[in-house]
C-alpha positions in Angstrom: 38.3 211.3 78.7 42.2 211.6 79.3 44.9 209.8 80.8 48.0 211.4 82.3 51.1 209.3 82.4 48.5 206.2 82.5 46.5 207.6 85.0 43.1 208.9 85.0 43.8 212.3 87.1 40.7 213.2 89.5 40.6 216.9 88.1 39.3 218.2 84.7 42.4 218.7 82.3 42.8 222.4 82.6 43.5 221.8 86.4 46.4 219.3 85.6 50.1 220.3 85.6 52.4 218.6 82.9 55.9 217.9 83.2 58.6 217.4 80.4 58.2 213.8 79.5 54.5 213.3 80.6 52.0 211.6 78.1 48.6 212.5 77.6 46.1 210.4 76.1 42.7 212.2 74.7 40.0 209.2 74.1 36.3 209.1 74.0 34.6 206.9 76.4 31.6 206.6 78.7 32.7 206.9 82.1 30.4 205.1 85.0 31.0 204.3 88.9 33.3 201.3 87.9 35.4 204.2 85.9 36.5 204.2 82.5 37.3 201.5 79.8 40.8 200.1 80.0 43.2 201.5 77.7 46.2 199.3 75.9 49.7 199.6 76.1 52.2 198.3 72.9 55.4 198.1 74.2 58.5 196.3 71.8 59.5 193.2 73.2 61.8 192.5 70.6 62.6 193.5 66.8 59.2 192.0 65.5 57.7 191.1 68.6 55.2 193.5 70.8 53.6 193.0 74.5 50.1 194.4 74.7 48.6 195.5 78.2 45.3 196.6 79.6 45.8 199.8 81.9 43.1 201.0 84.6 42.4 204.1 85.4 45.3 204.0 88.0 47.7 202.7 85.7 48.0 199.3 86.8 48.9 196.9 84.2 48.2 193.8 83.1 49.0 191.0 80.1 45.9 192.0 77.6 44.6 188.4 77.0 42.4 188.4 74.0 44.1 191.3 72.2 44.9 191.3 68.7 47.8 192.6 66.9 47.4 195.3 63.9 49.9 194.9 61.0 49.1 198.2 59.1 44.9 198.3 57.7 45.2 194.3 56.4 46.7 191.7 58.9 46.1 190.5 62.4 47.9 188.8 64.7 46.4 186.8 67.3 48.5 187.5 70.7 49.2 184.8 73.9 48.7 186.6 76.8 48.9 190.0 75.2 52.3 189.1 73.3 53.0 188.0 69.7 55.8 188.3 67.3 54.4 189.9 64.0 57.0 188.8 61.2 58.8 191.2 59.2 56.5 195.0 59.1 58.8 197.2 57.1 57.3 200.7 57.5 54.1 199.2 59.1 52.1 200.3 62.3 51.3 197.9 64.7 48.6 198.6 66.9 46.7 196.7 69.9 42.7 196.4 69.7 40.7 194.3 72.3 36.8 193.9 72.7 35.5 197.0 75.0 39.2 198.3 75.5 40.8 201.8 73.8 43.1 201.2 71.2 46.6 201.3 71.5 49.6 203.4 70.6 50.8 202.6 67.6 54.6 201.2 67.0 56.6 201.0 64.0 
């Protein structure tokens, strides 16, 4: 499965046209009638704080309840409404993970 810009594009990859700027995201998934899973979003809110979303297949966004903050391979971070501040990460990813949802970007 891939997303283009956040969007699941109706064609099979070799038939899309990128742009300067577009992001493509390469994940593996099952894909049914209802589409595929929902990917997540890590956006910066602040220095040491991060917003996660869930994204459909249209790119429509929304606050990833539930989702849980990565701190490099060892801490979590339980999120409120998708957002949490994770302390001081000094050359740390943070990543977004949620139940039935594809990963996150990673952040630094």
């Amino acid at each position: 499965m891939f997303k283009v810009n956040g969007k699941s594009p109706p064609v099979g990859a070799d038939q899309v046209q990128l742009h300067d700027g577009d992001t493509v995201l390469w994940y593996w998934a099952q894909f049914g009638v209802a589409g595929g899973p929902r990917t997540l979003v890590l956006q910066r809110a602040r220095a040491d704080c991060y917003s996660a979303f869930t994204e459909d297949d249209n790119g429509v966004k929304a606050p990833a309840a539930g989702a849980v903050l990565r701190v490099g391979s060892r801490r979590s971070v339980s999120t409120k409404a998708g957002a949490a501040c994770v302390g001081k990460h000094r050359g740390l990813l943070v990543r977004a993970i949620l139940g039935g949802a594809v990963r996150s970007n990673a952040l630094a």
